[in-house]
Backbone as JSON, one array per atom type, in Angstrom:
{
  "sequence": "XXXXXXXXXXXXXXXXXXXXXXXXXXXXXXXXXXXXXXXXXXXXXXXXXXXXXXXXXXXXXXXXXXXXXXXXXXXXXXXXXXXXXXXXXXXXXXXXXXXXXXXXXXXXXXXXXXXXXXXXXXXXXXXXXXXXXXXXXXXXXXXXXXXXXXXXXXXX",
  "N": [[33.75, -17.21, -26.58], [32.93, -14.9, -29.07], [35.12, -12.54, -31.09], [33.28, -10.17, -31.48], [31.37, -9.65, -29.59], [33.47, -9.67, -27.16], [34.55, -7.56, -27.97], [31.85, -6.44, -27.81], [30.63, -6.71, -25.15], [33.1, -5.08, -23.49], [32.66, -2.46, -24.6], [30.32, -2.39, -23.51], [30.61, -2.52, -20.69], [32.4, -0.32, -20.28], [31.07, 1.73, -20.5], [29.28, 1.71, -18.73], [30.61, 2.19, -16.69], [32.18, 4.87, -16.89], [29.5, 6.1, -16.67], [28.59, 5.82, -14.04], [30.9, 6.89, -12.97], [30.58, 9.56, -13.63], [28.0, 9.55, -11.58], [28.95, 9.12, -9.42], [30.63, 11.72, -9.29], [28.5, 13.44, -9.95], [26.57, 13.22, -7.35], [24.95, 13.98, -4.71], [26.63, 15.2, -2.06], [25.82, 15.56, 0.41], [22.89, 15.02, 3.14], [19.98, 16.56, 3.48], [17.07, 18.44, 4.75], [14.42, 19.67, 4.63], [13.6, 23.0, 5.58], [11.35, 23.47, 8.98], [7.71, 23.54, 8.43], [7.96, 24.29, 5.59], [7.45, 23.48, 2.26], [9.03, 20.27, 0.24], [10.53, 20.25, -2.48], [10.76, 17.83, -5.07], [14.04, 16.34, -6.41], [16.69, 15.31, -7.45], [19.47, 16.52, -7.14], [19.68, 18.67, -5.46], [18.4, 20.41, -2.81], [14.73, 21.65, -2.77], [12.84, 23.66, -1.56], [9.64, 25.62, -0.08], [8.1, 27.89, 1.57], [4.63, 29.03, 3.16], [4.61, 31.83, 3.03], [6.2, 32.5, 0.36], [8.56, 32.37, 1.25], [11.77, 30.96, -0.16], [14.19, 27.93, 0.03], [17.18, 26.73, -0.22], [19.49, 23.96, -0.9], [22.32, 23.06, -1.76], [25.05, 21.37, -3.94], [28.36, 22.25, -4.82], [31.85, 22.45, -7.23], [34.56, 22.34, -5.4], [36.47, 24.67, -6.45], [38.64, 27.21, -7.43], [40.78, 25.04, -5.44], [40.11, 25.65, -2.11], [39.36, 27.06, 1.06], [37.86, 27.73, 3.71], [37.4, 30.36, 5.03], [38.73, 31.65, 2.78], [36.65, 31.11, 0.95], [34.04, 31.78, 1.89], [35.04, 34.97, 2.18], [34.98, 35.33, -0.23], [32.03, 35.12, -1.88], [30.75, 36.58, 0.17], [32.12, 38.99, -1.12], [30.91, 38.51, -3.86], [28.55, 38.99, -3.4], [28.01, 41.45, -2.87], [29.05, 42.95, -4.48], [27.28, 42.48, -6.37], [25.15, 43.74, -5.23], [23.88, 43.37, -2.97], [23.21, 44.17, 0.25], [25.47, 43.95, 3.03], [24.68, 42.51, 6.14], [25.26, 41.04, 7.88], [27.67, 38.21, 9.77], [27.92, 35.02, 10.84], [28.98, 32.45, 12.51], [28.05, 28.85, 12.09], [27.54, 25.32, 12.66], [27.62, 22.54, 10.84], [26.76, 18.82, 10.88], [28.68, 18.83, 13.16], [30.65, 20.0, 11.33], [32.38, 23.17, 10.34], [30.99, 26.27, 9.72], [30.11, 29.07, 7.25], [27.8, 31.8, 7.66], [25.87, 34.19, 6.01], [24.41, 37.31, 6.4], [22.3, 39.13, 4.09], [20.75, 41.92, 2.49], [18.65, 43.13, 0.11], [16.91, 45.67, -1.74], [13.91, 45.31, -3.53], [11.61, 46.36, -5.87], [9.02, 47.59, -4.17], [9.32, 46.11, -1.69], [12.25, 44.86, 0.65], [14.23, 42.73, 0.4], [15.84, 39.6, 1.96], [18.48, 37.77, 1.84], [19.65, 34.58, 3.03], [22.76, 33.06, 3.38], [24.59, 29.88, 3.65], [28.39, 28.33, 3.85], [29.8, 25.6, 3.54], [33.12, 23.71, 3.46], [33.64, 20.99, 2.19], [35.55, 18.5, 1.59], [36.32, 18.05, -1.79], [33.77, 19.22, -2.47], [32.1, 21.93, -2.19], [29.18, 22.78, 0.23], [26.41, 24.58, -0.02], [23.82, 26.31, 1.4], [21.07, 28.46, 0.99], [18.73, 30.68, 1.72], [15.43, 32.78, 0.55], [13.31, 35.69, 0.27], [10.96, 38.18, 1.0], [12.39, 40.58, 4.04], [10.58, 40.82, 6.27], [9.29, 38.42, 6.33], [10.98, 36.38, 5.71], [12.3, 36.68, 8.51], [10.75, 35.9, 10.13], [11.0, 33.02, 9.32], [13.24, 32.19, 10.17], [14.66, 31.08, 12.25], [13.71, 28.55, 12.42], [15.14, 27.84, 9.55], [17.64, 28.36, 10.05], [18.27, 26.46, 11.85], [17.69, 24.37, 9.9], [20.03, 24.1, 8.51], [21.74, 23.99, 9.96], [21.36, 21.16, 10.9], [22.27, 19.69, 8.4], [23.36, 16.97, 6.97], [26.75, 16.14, 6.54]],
  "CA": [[33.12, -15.97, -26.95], [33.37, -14.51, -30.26], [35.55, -11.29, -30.98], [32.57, -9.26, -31.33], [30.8, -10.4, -28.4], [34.4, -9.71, -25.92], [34.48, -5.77, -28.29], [30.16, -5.37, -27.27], [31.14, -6.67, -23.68], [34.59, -4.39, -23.63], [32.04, -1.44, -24.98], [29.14, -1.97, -22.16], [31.53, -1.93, -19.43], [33.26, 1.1, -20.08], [29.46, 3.1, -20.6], [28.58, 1.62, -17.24], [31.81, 2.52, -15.71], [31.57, 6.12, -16.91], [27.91, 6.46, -16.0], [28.94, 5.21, -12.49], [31.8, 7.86, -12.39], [29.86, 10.41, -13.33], [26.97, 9.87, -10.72], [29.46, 9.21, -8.18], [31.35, 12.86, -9.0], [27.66, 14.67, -9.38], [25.51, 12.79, -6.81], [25.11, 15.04, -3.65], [27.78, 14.48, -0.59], [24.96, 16.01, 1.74], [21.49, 14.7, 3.36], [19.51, 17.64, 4.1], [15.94, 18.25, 4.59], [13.67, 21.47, 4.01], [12.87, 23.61, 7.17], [10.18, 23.19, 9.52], [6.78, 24.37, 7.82], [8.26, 24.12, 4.27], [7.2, 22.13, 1.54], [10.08, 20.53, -0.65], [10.22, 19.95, -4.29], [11.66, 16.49, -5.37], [15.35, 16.66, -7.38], [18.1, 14.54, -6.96], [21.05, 17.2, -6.87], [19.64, 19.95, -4.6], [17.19, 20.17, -1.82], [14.89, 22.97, -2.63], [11.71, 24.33, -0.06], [9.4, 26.93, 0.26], [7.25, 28.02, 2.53], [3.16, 29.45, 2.54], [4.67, 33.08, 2.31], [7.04, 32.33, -0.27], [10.54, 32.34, 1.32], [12.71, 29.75, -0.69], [15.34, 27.22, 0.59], [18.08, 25.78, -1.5], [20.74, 23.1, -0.57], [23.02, 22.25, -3.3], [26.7, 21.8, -3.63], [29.65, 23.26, -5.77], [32.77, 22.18, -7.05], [35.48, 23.23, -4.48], [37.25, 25.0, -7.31], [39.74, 26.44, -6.85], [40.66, 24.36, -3.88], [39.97, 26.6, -0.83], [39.46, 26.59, 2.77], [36.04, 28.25, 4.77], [37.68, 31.96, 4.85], [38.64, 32.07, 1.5], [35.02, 30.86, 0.33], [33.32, 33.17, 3.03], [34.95, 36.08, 1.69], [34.67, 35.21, -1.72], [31.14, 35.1, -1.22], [30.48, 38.3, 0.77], [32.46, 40.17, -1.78], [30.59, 38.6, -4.97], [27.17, 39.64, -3.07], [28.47, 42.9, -2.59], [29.51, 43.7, -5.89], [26.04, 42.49, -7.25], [24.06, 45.26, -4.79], [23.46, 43.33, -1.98], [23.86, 44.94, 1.65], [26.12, 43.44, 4.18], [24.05, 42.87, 7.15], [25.67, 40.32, 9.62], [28.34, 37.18, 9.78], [28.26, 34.55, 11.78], [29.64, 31.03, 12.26], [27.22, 27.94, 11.91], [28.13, 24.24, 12.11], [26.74, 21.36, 10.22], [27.4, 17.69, 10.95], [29.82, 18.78, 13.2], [32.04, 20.8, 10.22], [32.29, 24.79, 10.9], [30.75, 26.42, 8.18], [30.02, 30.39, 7.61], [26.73, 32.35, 7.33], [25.73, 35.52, 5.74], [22.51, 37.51, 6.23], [22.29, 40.29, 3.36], [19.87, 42.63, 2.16], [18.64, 44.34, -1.2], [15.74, 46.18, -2.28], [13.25, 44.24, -4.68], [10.62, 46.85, -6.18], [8.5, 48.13, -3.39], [9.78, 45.41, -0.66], [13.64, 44.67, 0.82], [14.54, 41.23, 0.3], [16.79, 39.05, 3.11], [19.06, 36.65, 1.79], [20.83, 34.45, 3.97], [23.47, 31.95, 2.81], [25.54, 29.27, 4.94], [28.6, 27.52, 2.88], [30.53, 24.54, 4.42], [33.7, 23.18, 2.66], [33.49, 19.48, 2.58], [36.89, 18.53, 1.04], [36.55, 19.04, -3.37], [32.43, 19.93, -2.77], [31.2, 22.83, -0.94], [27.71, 22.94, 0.24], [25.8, 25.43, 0.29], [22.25, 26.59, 1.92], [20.32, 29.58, 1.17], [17.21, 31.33, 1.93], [15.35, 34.18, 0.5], [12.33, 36.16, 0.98], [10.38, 39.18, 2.26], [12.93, 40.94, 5.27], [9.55, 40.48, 7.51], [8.67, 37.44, 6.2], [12.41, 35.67, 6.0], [12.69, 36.8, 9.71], [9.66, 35.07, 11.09], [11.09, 31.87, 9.36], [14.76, 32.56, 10.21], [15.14, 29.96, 13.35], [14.01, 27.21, 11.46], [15.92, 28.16, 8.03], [19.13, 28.25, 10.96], [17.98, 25.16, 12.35], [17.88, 23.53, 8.84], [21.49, 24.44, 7.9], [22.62, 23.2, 11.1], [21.38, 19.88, 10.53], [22.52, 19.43, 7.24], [24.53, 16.05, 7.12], [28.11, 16.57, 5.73]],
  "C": [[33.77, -15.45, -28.24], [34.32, -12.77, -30.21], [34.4, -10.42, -30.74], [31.69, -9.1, -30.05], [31.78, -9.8, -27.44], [34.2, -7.97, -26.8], [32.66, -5.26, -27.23], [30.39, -5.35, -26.05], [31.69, -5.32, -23.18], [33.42, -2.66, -23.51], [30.92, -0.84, -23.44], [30.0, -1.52, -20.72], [32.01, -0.72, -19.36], [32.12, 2.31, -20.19], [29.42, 2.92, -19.34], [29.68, 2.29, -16.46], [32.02, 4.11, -15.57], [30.63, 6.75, -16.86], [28.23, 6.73, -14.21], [29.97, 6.66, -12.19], [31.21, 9.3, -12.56], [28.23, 10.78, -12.66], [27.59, 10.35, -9.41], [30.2, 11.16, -7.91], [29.77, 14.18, -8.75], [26.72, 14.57, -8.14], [25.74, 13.87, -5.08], [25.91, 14.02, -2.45], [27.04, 14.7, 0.65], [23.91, 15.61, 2.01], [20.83, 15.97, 3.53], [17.75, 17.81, 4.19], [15.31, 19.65, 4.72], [12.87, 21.94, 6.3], [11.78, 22.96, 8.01], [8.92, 23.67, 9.39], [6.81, 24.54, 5.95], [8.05, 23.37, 3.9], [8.49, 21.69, 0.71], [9.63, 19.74, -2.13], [10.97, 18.93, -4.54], [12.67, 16.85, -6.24], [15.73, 15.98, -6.36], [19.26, 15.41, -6.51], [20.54, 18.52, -6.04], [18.16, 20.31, -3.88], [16.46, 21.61, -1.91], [13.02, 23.34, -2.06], [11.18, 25.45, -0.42], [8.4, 26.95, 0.99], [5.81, 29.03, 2.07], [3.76, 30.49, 1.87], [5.21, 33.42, 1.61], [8.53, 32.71, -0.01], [10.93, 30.99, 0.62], [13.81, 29.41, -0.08], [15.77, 26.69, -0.16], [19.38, 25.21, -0.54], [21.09, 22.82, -1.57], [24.71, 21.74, -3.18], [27.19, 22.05, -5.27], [30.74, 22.49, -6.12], [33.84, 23.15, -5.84], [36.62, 23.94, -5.86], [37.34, 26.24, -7.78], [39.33, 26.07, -5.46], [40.96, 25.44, -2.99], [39.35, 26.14, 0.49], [38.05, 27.9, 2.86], [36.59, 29.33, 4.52], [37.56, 32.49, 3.51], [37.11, 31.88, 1.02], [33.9, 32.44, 1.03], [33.51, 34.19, 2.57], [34.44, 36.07, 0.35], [32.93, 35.93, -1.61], [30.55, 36.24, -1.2], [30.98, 39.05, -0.33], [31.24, 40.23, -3.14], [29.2, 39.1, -4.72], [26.64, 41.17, -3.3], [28.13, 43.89, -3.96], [28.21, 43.22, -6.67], [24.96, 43.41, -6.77], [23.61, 44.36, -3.58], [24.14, 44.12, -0.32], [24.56, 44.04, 2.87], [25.19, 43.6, 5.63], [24.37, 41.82, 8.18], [26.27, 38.95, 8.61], [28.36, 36.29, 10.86], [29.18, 33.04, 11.54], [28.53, 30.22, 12.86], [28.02, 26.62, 11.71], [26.99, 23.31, 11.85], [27.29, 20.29, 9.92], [28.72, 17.58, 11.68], [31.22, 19.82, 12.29], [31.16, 22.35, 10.36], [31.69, 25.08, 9.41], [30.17, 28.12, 8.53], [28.69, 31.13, 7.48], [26.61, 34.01, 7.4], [24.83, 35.8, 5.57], [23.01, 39.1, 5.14], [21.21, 40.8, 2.72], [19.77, 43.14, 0.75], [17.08, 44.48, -1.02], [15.21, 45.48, -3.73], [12.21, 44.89, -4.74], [10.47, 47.7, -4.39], [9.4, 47.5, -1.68], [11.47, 45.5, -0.36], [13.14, 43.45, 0.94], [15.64, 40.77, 1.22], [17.37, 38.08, 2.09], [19.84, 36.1, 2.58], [21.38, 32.95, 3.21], [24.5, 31.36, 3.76], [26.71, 28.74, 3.69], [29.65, 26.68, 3.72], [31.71, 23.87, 3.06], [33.94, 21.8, 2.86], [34.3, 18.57, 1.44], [36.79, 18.69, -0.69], [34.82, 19.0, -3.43], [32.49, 21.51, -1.55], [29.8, 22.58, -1.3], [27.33, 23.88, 0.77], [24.44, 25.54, 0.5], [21.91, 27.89, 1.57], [19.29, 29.52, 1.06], [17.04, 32.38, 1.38], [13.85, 34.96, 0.68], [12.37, 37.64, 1.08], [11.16, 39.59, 3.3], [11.61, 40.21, 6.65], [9.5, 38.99, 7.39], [9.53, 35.85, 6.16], [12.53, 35.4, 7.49], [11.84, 36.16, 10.48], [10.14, 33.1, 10.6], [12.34, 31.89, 9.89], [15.05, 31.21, 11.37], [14.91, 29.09, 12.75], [14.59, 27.14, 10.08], [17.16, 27.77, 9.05], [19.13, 26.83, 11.12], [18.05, 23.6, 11.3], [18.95, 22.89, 8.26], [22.51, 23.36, 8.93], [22.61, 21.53, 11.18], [21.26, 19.23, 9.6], [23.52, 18.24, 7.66], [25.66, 15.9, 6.5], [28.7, 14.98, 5.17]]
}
């Protein structure tokens, strides 16, 4: 093989190799699939749903960064909701695949209507994944068991 030939080689490898590392660091760590009644929208990096009356579903993930644990995230979270005008309206605990993960239902006013958001987030060692829903209060709440039901069988 000629020098130039072992340099173009030398060259392709190291594109492919950093292609490869950066699919492997953005490519999603989670399976997930869109509620029951929801349609979903094709994308590679984040699973995202909506339903006739327009509630939306999003799966995506995050860097874990900084590195943190389920509480810390959870609050995080709740506070940054907070501090943007949403209303604190209930916490619970949700697991998915097995791994504990936290959920927050919160409220704001949107024009004439109140809006529900609810968000789950699971730390799944340097991703978190996260789920949310949003919507109509009435119209969130009639999908709400299967939006739960979605989260829960998210594959970690």
């Amino acid at each position: 093989m000629t020098k130039i030939r072992v340099v173009i080689l030398a060259v392709v490898v190291a594109v492919l190799a950093g292609v490869g590392a950066v699919l492997v660091w953005t490519w999603p760590t989670f399976a997930a699939r869109a509620p029951a009644g929801f349609a979903a929208f094709d994308g590679w990096r984040a699973l995202k749903a909506v339903s006739p009356e327009g509630v939306v579903y999003r799966v995506r993930q995050a860097r874990n960064e900084p590195r943190a644990d389920l509480p810390f995230w959870c609050e995080a979270l709740k506070k940054r909701m907070q501090d943007a005008g949403y209303t604190f309206v209930a916490e619970s605990q949700i697991k998915a695949g097995g791994a504990p993960g936290c959920l927050l239902d919160l409220a704001a006013p949107q024009g004439t209507f109140d809006y529900s958001y609810l968000t789950a987030v699971f730390v799944d060692g340097r991703h978190l994944v996260i789920a949310e829903a949003a919507g109509e209060v009435l119209k969130l709440n009639e999908r709400k068991k299967d939006i739960v039901t979605a989260i829960a069988a998210i594959d970690l």
